[in-house]
C-alpha positions as CSV (number, residue, x, y, z in Angstrom):
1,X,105.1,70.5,122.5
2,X,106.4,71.5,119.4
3,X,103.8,73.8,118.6
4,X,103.0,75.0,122.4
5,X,106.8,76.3,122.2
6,X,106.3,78.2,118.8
7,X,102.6,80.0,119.7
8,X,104.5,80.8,122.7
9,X,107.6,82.5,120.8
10,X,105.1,84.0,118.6
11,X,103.5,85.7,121.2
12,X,106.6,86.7,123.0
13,X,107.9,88.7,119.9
14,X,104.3,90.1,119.2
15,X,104.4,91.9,122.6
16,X,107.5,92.9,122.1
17,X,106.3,94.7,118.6
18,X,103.3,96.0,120.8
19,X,105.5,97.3,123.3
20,X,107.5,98.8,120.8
21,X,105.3,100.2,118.5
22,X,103.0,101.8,121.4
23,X,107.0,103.5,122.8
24,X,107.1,104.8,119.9
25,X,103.7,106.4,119.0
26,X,104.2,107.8,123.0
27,X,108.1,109.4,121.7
28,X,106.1,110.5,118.5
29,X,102.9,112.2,120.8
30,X,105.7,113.8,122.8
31,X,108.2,115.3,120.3
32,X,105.0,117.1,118.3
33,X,103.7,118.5,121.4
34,X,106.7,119.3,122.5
35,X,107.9,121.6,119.2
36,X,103.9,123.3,119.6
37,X,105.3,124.4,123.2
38,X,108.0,125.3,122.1
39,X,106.6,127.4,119.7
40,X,103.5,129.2,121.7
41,X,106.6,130.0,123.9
42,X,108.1,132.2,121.0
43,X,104.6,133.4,119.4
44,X,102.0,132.8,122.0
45,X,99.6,134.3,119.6
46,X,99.8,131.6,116.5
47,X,97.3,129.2,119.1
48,X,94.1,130.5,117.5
49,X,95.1,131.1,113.5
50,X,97.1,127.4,113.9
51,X,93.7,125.9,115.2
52,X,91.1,127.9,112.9
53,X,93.9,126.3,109.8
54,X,93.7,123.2,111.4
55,X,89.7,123.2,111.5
56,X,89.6,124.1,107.8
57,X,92.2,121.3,106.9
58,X,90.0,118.6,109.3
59,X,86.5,119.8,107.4
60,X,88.5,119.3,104.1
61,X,89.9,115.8,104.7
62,X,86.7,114.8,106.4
63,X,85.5,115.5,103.5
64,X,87.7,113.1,101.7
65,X,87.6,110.2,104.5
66,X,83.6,110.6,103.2
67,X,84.4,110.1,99.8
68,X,83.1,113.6,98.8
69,X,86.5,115.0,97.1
70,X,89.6,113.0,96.7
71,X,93.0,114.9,98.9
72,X,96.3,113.0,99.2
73,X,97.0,111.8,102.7
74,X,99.9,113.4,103.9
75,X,102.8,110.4,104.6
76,X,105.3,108.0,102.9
77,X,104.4,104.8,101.2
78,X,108.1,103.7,102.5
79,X,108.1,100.2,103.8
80,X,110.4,98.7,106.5
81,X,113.2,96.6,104.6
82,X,112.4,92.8,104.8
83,X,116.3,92.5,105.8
84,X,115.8,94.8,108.5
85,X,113.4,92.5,110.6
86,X,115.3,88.6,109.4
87,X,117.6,88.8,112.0
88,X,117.5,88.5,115.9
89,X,114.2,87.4,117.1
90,X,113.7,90.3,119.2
91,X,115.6,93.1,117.9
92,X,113.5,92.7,114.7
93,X,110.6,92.8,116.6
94,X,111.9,96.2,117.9
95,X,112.7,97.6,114.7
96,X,109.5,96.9,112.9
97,X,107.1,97.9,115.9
98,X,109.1,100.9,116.6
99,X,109.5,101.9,112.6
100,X,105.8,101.2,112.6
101,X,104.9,102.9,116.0
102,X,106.7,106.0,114.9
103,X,103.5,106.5,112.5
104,X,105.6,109.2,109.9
105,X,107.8,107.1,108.4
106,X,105.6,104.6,107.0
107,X,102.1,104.4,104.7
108,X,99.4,105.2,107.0
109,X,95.8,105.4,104.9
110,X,93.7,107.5,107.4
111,X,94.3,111.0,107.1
112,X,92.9,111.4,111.5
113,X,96.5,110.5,112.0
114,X,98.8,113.9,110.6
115,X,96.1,115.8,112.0
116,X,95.9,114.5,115.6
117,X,99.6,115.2,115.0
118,X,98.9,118.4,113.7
119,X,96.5,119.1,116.4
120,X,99.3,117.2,119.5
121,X,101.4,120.3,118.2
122,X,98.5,123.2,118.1
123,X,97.7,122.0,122.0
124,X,101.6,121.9,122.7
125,X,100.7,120.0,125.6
126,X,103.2,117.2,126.5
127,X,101.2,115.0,128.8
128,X,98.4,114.8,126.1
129,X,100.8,114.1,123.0
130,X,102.2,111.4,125.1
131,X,98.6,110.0,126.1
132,X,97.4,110.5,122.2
133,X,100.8,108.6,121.1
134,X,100.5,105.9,123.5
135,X,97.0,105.5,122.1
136,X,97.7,105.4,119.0
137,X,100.6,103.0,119.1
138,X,98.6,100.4,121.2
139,X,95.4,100.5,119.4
140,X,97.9,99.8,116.1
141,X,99.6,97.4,117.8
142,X,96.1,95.3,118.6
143,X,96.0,94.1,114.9
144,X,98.8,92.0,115.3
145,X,97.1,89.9,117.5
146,X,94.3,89.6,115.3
147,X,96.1,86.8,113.7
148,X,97.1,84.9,117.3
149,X,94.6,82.1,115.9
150,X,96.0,81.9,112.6
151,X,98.4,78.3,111.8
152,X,98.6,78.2,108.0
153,X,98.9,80.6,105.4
154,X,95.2,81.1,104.1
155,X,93.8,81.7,107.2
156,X,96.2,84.9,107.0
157,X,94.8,85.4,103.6
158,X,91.4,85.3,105.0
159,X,91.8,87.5,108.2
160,X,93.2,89.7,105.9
161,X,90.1,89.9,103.6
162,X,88.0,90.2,106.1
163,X,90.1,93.6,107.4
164,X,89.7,94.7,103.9
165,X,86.0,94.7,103.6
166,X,85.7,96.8,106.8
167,X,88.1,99.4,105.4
168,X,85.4,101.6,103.8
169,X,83.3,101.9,107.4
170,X,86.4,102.9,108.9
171,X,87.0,105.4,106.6
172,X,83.6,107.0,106.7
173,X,84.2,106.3,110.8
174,X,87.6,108.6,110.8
175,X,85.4,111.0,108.5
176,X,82.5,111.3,110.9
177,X,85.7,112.2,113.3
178,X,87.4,114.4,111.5
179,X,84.0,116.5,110.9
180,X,83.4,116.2,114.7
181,X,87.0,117.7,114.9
182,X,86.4,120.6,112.5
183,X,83.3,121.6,113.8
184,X,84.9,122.1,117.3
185,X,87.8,123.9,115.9
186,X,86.2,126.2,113.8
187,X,83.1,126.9,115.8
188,X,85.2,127.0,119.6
189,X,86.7,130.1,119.6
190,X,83.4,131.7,117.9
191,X,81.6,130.2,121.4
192,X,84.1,131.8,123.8
């Protein structure tokens, strides 16, 4: 019974650190839409040279995703405090997922995510930053239950591992992207 009660507290506060991670890549999708509107609403000319230095800035850190130059990822290597998350069962649930969730406070590796930020505020379009955030945030918010099957301390150790070895195919993955991205940016407004 004992350990029917735990999984099932475990998974209770995990969905709650999904829910509120995936809120707050949504709030995140929003707010850099949002400023782009705001923005093509005072210059509605900077849509095309923001894109074109977008493109160039995708091709360059596609470029680095591939392991071809070395670019530092735009971000913070800040780390949620450990006291932050020891207390209340839920509320630290909240705070980590939506610390995490926010995606600009915290270390992310991949350098796809400032640009689809980059790129949620060259579109300016609300409904699509809150589609891209929600995205991100629940596709982040998958890992954690990754380790649902996990009961002792090495198997965390080992599911861990394992993520590590596929870090350089998701690398050359987001690079593959981030040329797709580049291309399209760079070679769109030549097409129209």
């Amino acid at each position: 019974m004992e350990g029917t009660q735990t999984r099932r507290r475990w998974l209770q506060r995990a969905t709650v650190y999904a829910l509120s991670m995936t809120l707050a890549g949504a709030i995140t999708g929003l707010a850099f839409s949002a400023a782009g509107r705001a923005v093509d609403e005072v210059w509605p000319d900077a849509h095309l040279p923001f894109a074109f230095a977008l493109g160039a800035i995708a091709l360059a850190y596609a470029l680095h995703e591939l392991e071809l130059i070395r670019l530092p990822v735009p971000g913070r290597d800040w780390q949620v405090p450990a006291g932050w998350v020891r207390h209340n069962f839920y509320r630290s649930a909240v705070i980590f997922g939506s610390t995490v969730g926010f995606g600009v406070f915290t270390r992310v590796p991949y350098a796809t995510f400032p640009l689809l930020l980059a790129w949620l505020f060259v579109a300016g379009d609300p409904i699509y930053g809150v589609t891209a955030g929600l995205l991100y945030g629940a596709l982040r918010a998958l890992s954690i239950y990754s380790s649902a099957g996990s009961s002792a301390p090495e198997d965390l150790v080992g599911l861990n591992q394992q993520l590590m070895r596929l870090t350089p195919l998701q690398h050359q993955l987001a690079g593959l992207a981030l040329a797709a991205f580049a291309a399209y940016l760079l070679l769109a407004p030549a097409l129209s």
